[in-house]
N, C-alpha and C positions, 0 to 999 in steps of 0.2 A: 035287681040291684046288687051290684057285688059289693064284698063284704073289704076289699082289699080297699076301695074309694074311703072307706069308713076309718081304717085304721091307719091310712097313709102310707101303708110298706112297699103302694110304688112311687113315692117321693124322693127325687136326685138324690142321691151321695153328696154333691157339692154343697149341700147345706153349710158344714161346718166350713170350710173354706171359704165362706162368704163373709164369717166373721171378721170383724175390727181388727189387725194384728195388738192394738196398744188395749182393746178390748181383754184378748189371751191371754197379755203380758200382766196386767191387773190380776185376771183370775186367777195365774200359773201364781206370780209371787204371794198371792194373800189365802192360798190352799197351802202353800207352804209356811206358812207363818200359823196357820190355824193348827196343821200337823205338829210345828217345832211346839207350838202351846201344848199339847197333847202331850208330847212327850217329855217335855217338863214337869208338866203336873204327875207321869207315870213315876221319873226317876223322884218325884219328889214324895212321893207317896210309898215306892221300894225304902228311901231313905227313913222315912219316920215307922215302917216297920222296920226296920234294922235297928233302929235306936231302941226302939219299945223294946224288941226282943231282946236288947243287951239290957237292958235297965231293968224287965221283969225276970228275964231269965225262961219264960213262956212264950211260945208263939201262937197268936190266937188271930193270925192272918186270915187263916179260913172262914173265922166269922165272921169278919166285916165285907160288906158291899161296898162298895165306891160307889156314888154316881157318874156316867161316863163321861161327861165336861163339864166341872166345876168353874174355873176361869174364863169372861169373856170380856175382851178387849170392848172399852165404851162404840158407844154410835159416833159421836165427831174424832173419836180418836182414828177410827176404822177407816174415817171418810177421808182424815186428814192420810191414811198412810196408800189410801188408795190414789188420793192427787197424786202424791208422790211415787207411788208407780207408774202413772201416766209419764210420768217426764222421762220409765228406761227406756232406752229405744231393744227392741225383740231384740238384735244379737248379743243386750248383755243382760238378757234373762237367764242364760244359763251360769253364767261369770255369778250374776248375782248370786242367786240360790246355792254355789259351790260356798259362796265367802261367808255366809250367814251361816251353812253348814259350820264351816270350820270355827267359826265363833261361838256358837254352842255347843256345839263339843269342848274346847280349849277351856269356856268359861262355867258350863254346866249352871245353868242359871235357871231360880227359880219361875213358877207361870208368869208372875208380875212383870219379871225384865225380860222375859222375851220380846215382847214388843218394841223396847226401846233398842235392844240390842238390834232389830230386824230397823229401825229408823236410822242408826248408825251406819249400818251398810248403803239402804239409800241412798243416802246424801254421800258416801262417800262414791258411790257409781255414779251420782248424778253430777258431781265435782268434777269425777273422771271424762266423763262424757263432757262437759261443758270444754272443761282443755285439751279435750282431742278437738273438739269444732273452732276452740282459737288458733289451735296449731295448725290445720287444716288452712282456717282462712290465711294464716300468715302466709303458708307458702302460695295460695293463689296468688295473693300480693306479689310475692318476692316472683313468682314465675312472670307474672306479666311486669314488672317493675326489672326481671333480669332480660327478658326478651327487647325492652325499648333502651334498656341501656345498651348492648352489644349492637344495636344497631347505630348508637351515638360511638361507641366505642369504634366502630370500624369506621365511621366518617371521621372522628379524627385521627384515628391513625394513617388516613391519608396525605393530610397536611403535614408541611413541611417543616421543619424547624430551623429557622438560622438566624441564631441568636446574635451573632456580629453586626448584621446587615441595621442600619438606622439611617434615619435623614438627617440627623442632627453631624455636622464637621465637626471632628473634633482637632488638636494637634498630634495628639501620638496616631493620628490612621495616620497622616501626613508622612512619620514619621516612620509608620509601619512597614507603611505603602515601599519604601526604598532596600528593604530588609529582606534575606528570604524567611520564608515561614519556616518554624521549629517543629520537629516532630512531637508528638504529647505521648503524653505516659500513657500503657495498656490501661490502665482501667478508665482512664479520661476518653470519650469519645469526642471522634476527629471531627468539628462543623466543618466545614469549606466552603469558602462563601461562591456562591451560581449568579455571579452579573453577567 
């Protein structure tokens, strides 16, 4: 029996592209929200040795441990941000993670607001994305609503217009009728009646 059935190492490659794309896009964003935590808690911990050392005038960094993840974001809070990652669609997983970047850095916020700062970005891609899909649908609208007009448009601009011609007698045609006709001014357009 070989050893290689045992351990799987001739199992396809394609595994990971089998994966859920909206599946990746949950893990990618909420790996990065555990990281921005992490380094929160890091700058925030540089920060209260900096203070201590000003304030004792001793630095006695070296003998404290840290534990390595202090802060963690509850269970519905986790579950609640992971809905809301379902809803980016994959090409603005990377837009996302640049924008939450830049908000952490800008705001340098403690473990606590990271989280909300990361729910801020969300909703604003998810905002984004909802009015690219109504803008999208408008111009479907508009393309098939411009297609059926131009084809009204060319049938009426076959028809004629002659605005004088009526059934109804009046006395000035009577009168007209004996006259010649006047030239009209360039910007007036000439009708000419076709009986």
């Amino acid at each position: 029996m070989a050893l290689a059935s045992w351990f799987r190492w001739n199992e396809s490659p394609n595994r990971i592209s089998q994966r859920n794309p909206t599946e990746m896009v949950v893990e990618t964003l909420m790996m990065e929200l555990s990281w921005q935590i992490k380094q929160a808690e890091k700058q925030q911990r540089e920060r209260e040795n900096e203070y201590r050392k000003i304030k004792t005038g001793v630095d006695y960094g070296w003998l404290v441990s840290y534990p390595k993840h202090n802060y963690d974001i509850s269970p519905g809070e986790r579950l609640q941000l992971e809905d809301m990652c379902t809803k980016i669609h994959p090409s603005y997983c990377g837009p996302v993670i640049i924008r939450f970047r830049q908000i952490v850095a800008e705001y340098e916020p403690e473990a606590q607001e990271v989280s909300r700062l990361f729910r801020s970005v969300l909703q604003e891609a998810a905002e984004k994305i909802k009015e690219e899909e109504e803008a999208k649908k408008l111009a479907r609208q508009w393309n098939t609503k411009n297609r059926t007009s131009l084809s009204l448009t060319t049938f009426k601009s076959r028809s004629r217009i002659c605005p004088f011609i009526s059934d109804i007698k009046t006395i000035s045609e009577d009168v007209e009728r004996g006259t010649q006709p006047t030239r009209r001014v360039w910007s007036m357009p000439e009708f000419r009646n076709t009986k």
